[in-house]
Legacy VTK file of the C-alpha trace (Angstrom):
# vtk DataFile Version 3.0
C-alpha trace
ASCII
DATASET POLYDATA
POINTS 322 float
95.899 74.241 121.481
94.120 71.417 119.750
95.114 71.445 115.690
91.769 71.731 114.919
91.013 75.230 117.199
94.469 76.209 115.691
93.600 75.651 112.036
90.657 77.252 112.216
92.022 80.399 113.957
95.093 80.611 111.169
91.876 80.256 108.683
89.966 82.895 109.454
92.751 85.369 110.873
95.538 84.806 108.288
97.916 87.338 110.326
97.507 85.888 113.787
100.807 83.814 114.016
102.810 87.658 112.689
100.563 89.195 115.025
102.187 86.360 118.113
105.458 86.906 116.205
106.123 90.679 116.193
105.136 91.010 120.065
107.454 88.525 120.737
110.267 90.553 119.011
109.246 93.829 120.420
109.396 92.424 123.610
112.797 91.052 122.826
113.816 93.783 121.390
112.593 96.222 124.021
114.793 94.605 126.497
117.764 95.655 124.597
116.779 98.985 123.783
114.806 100.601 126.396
114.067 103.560 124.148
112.564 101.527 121.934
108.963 103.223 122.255
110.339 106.868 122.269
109.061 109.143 119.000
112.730 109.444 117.895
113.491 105.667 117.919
110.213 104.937 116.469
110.431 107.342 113.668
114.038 106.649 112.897
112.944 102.418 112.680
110.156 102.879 110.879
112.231 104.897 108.064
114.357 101.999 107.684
111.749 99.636 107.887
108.846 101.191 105.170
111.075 100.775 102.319
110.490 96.797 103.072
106.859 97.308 103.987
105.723 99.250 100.709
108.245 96.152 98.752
106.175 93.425 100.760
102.615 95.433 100.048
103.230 95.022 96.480
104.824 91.038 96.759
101.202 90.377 98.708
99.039 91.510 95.716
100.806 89.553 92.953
101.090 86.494 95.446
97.159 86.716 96.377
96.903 86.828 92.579
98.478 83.590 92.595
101.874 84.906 91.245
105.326 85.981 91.858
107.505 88.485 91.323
111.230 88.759 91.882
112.369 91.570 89.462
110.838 93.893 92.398
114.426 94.602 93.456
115.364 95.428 89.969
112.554 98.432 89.655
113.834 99.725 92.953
117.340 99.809 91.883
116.155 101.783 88.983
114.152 104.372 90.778
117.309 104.654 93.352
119.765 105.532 90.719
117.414 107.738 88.383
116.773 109.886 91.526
120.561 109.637 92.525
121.984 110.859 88.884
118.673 113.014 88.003
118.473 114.822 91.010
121.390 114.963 91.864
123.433 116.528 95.716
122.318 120.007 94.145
118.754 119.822 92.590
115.900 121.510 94.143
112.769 120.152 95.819
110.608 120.768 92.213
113.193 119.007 90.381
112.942 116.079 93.280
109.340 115.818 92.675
108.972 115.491 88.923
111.496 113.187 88.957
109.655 111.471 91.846
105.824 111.438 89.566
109.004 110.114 86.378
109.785 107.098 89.467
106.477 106.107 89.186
105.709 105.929 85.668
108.644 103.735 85.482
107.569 101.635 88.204
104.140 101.414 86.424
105.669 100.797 82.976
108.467 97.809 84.620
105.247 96.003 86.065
103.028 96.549 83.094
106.154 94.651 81.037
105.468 91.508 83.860
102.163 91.646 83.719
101.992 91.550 79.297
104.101 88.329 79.534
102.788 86.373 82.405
98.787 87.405 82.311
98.831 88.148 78.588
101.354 86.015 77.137
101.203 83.299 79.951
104.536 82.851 80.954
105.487 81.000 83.893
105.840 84.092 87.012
108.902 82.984 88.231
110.952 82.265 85.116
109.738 85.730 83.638
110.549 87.982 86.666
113.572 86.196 87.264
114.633 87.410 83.230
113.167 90.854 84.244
115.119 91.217 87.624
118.523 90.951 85.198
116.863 93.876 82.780
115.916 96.239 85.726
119.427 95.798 87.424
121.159 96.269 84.001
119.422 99.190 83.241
120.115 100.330 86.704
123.904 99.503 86.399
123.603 101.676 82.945
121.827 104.883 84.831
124.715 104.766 87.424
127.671 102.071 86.823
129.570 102.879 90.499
127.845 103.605 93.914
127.806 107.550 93.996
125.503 110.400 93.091
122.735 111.081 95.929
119.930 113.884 96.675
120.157 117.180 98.462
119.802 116.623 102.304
117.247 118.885 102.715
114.650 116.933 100.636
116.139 113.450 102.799
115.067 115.180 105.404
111.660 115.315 104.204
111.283 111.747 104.536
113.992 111.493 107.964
112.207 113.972 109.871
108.675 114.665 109.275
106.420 113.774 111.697
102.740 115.448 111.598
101.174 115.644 114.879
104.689 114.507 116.595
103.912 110.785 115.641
106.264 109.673 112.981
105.505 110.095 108.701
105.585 105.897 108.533
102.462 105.009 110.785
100.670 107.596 108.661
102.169 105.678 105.193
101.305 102.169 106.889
97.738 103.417 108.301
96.741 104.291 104.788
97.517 101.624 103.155
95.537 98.787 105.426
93.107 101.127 105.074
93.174 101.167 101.163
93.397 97.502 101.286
90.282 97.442 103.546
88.361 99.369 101.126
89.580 97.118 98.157
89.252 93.738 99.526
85.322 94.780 99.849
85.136 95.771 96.051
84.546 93.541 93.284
88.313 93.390 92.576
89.121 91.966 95.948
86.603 89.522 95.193
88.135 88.584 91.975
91.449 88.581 93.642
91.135 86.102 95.859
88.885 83.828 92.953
91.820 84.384 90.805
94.444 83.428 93.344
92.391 80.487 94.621
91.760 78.712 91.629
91.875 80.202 88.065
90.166 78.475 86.255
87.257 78.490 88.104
86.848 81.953 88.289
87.379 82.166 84.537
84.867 79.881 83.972
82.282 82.311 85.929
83.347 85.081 84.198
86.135 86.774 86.579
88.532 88.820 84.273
91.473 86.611 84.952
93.957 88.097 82.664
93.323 92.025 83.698
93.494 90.683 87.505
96.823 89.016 86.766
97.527 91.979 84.801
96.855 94.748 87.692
98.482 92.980 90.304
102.115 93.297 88.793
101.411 97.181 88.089
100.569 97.445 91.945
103.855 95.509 92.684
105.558 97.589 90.083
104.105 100.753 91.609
104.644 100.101 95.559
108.372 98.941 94.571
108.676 102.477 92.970
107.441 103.908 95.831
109.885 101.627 97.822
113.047 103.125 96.033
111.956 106.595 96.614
111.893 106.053 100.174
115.342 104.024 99.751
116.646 106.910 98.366
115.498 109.266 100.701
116.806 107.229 103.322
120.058 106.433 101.987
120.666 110.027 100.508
123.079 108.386 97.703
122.750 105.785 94.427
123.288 102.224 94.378
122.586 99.943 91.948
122.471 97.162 93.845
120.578 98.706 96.806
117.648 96.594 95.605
119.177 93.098 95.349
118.573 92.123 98.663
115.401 93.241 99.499
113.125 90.833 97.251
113.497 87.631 99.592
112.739 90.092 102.604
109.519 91.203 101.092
108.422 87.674 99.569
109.484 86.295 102.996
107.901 88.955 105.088
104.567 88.104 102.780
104.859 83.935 103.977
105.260 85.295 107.063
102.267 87.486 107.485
100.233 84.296 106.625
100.028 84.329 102.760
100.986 81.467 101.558
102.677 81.892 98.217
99.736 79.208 96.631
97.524 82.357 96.412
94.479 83.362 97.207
95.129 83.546 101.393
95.453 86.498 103.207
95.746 90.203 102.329
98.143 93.362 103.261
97.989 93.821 106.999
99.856 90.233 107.586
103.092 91.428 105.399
103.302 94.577 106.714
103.775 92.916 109.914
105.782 90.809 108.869
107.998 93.036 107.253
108.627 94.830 110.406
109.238 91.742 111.820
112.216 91.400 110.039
113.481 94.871 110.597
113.376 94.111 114.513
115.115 90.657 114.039
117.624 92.934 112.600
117.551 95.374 115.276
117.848 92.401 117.853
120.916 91.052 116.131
122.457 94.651 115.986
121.998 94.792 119.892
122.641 91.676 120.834
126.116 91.877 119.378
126.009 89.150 117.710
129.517 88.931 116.154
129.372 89.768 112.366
130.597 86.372 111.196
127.562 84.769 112.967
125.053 87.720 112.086
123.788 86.015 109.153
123.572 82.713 110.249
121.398 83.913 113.328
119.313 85.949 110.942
118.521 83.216 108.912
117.996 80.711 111.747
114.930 83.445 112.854
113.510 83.085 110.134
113.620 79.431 109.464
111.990 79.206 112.916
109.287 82.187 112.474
108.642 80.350 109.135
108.572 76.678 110.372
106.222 77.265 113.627
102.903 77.498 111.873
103.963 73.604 110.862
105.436 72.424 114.217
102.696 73.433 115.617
99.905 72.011 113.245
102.168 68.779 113.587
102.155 68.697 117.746
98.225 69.216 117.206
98.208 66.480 114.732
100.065 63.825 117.131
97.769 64.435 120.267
94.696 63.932 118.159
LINES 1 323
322 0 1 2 3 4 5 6 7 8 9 10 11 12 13 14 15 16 17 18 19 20 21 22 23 24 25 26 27 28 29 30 31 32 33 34 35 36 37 38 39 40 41 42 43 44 45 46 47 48 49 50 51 52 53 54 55 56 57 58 59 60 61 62 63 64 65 66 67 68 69 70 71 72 73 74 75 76 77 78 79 80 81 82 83 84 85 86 87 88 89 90 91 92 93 94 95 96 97 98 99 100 101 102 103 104 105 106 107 108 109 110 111 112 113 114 115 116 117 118 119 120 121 122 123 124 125 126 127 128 129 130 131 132 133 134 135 136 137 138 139 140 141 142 143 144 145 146 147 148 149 150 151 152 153 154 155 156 157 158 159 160 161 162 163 164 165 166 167 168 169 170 171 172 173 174 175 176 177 178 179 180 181 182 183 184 185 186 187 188 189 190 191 192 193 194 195 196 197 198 199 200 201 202 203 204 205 206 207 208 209 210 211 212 213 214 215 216 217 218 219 220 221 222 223 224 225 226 227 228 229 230 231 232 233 234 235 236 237 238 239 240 241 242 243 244 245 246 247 248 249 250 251 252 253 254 255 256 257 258 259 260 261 262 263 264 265 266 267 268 269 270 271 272 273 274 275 276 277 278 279 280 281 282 283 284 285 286 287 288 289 290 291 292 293 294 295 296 297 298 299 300 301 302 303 304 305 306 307 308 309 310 311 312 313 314 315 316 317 318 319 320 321
C-alpha cells in the first residue's frame, strides 16, 4: 500500500492498524486454544481483560485531552484494598455496594486532586501524576500493609459469572461504553476535546473552556480506574496493594496502540479498548505457547515493540517506494 493511501486510511480510521492487530492475535491465539470462541472461555477472558479496558478508557480521555496520567494504578490500588479490608471475606452484598458507590467517590476525588494541579495550577502531567502515583500507593499500603483481606465469593461471583442473555457481563460493559463515547464525541465536549488536545491555545483563544476540559478528563480517568479496581477486586477476590502497579503502562500502551497518539487530540475510545484486549491475548498466546517463564517477558515485550513500531515501518516502506 502506497504511504499516501496508508496515511490517509490511519487518518480518518484511527483504530484500523488495532483493528489488523487483534485479528491477527485471535487468529493466533485460536490456534492454540480451540475453545477460544466458546461462552465460557469468552466470559472467563473478558473478566480478566475489562479491568485493563475500563484503565485504558480512562488513559484515552486524559491523552485526547492532551495529557497524561500515571497515578491511575495508584487509585486502583486504593479501591482494591478499601474493598478488601471494608468488605471484608464476611460482609454482605449491601455492605459490598456502598462501599462500591464509597470506590467511586474516591476515584472521583483522586482525579479531581490531578486535575486542580495540572488544569488549574498548570503543572506539567507527567511530573504531577508521577508524585500522585506515590500518594495513591502509600495510602493504599496504609489501608492494607500485607497482601490479604478479600470479598465474600458470592458477590465475586457476581462479576465471574453473570452473563444476561448467555453472552458474557463484559461485551455488555464494553458495548456501553463505545456507545457512550459515540454519543459524547458528537456533543460540544467532544468537540472541545479534541480542540483542546490538538492545540490549546487555539481553542482558548476561541473560547473553548480549556481548563474545565483538562479538568474533566482526569475525573473520567479517576472514575473508570475506580471502576477498574472494583472489577480487580472482584476478579481477584483478595487485597493487594500493589495489584495496580503494573497495569498503567498496559493501559497507556494499549491507548498508543489503538491509534492515539499520546500528542493528543487523535483518536477516541473504541481504538484502546482494542487494544487493551490486544494485550490480554498476547498474554494468552504466551501462556499457551509455553513460552518458558524466563523468556515470557522478553517475548511480551518484543510484541509489543513490534505492534507499536509497524504503523512506522510501514509509513517508512511507503516513504522509500515513493
Amino acid at each position: 500500500m502506497r504511504r499516501t493511501s496508508w496515511e490517509t486510511l490511519t487518518t480518518k480510521y484511527p483504530a484500523l492498524f488495532s483493528i489488523i492487530l487483534i485479528v491477527v492475535a485471535l487468529l493466533i491465539n485460536l490456534s492454540l486454544q480451540p475453545n477460544l470462541f466458546s461462552r465460557d472461555t469468552l466470559n472467563s477472558n473478558l473478566r480478566v481483560f475489562l479491568p485493563s479496558v475500563l484503565l485504558a478508557v480512562g488513559q484515552a480521555f486524559v491523552i485526547l485531552g492532551g495529557g497524561i496520567d500515571i497515578s491511575v494504578g495508584g487509585i486502583v490500588s486504593i479501591v482494591n484494598t478499601v474493598l478488601a479490608v471494608q468488605v471484608g471475606l464476611n460482609g454482605s452484598v449491601e455492605k459490598m455496594w456502598l462501599y462500591v458507590g464509597i470506590s467511586l467517590l474516591i476515584g472521583i476525588i483522586c482525579g479531581a486532586l490531578n486535575g486542580f494541579f495540572i488544569a488549574v495550577l498548570r503543572l506539567q502531567p507527567i511530573i504531577t501524576t508521577y508524585a500522585t502515583s506515590f500518594l495513591f500507593g502509600g495510602l493504599a499500603l496504609f489501608v492494607l500493609p500485607n497482601p490479604g483481606g478479600g470479598i465474600p465469593q458470592s458477590i465475586a461471583n457476581i462479576y465471574r459469572s453473570t452473563t444476561p442473555l448467555g453472552i458474557p457481563l463484559g461485551f455488555y460493559i464494553i458495548a456501553i461504553l463505545i456507545l457512550l463515547w459515540q454519543y459524547l464525541r458528537s456533543t460540544r465536549y467532544g468537540s472541545y476535546l479534541y480542540s483542546v488536545g490538538g492545540k490549546a491555545d487555539a481553542a482558548y483563544e476561541t473560547g473553548v473552556p480549556v481548563t474545565w476540559i483538562n479538568f474533566s478528563t482526569y475525573v473520567i480517568s479517576g472514575l473508570m480506574a475506580a471502576l477498574s479496581g472494583i472489577a480487580i477486586t472482584m476478579l481477584s477476590g483478595s487485597g493487594n496493594a500493589e495489584i495496580g502497579s503494573p497495569m498503567t503502562l498496559t493501559a497507556i500502551t494499549a491507548v498508543v496502540i489503538g491509534g492515539t497518539p499520546l500528542s493528543g487530540g487523535i483518536g477516541g475510545i473504541t481504538g484502546p479498548i482494542m487494544g487493551a484486549l490486544t494485550l490480554g491475548i498476547i498474554q494468552n498466546i504466551v501462556s499457551f505457547a509455553h513460552v518458558n517463564t524466563w523468556w515470557e517477558t522478553f517475548v511480551k515485550a518484543t510484541i509489543i515493540v513490534v505492534a507499536l513500531a509497524a504503523p512506522g515501518i510501514i509509513n517508512l516502506f511507503g516513504r522509500r517506494k515513493s
